[in-house]
Steps between C-alpha positions, in 0.01 A plus 500: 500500500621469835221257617666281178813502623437403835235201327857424314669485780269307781468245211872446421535498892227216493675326212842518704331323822285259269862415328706478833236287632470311196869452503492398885256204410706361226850494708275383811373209284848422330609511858260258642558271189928500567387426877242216432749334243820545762231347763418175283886468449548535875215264603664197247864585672339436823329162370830421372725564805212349693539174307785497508528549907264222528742227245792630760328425794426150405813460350646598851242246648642258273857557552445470898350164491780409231777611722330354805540135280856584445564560870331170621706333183845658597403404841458133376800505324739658814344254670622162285827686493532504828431145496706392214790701677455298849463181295847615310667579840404125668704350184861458469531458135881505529526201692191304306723594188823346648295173622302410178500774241319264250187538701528826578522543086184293489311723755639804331401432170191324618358816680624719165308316294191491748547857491547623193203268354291685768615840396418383167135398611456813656592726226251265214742279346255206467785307331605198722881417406676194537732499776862656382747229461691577781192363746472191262714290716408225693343478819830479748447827643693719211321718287080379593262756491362393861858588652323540846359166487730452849387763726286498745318853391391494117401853542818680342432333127421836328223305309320522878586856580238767556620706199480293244165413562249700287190667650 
């Protein structure tokens, strides 16, 4: 009887360990299945952020060589402002407007018109307007378009001005 009992007991010892190890697989395996699934997650995060490094790093590329344009343009643009200012400072409006203010109308309104039709070039209004009524007077130096027809340098009618001319 006693050689029964200890049969008894070396097999329920043997059916312990084959259970614990049984039991030791079957987390080990659920284990490695949580871990491979968190691991595919992990490896499409990194394709993602990786993407997505690579769109901001040509985006930055981009934005360089756009804000290097917008230098050389604002550069440009001091640049005729600095001009149109010494142009402004050589003329004495005042007294041109006490002498003959007619023509100084004319040039006025002949350079606002220049301009504004340029702005309106520039900005794709392909309509071409008739001249306002105010520059349809005649030819005796009030109210023409070419109000600069006088001067010796042509090169303030806005129409001839670096920026209204398209690229």
């Amino acid at each position: 009887m006693a050689r029964l009992y200890i049969l008894i007991f070396i097999i329920g010892i043997i059916g312990i360990v084959g259970y614990g190890a049984k039991y030791y697989y079957d987390t080990t395996q659920n284990r490695i299945a949580v871990l491979t699934k968190n691991n595919t997650t992990l490896k499409v995060a990194i394709e993602t952020s990786e993407k997505s490094i690579s769109n901001l790093k040509i985006n930055i590329a981009k934005m360089a060589t756009l804000n290097k344009e917008l230098q050389v343009d604002l550069q440009k643009a001091e640049a005729y402002r600095d001009e149109l200012r010494s142009k402004l400072s050589k003329l004495d409006l005042v007294v041109e407007a006490l002498k003959n203010s007619k023509v100084l109308e004319g040039k006025m309104n002949g350079a606002s018109y220049t301009l504004w039709q340029g702005i309106m070039e520039e900005t794709g209004n392909i309509n071409k307007s008739d001249k306002p009524s105010w520059l349809q007077q005649p030819e005796d130096g009030t109210g023409n378009k070419d109000g600069n027809k006088n001067r010796t340098n042509n090169n303030t009618s806005s129409s001839e001005t670096e920026a209204i001319k398209s690229k």
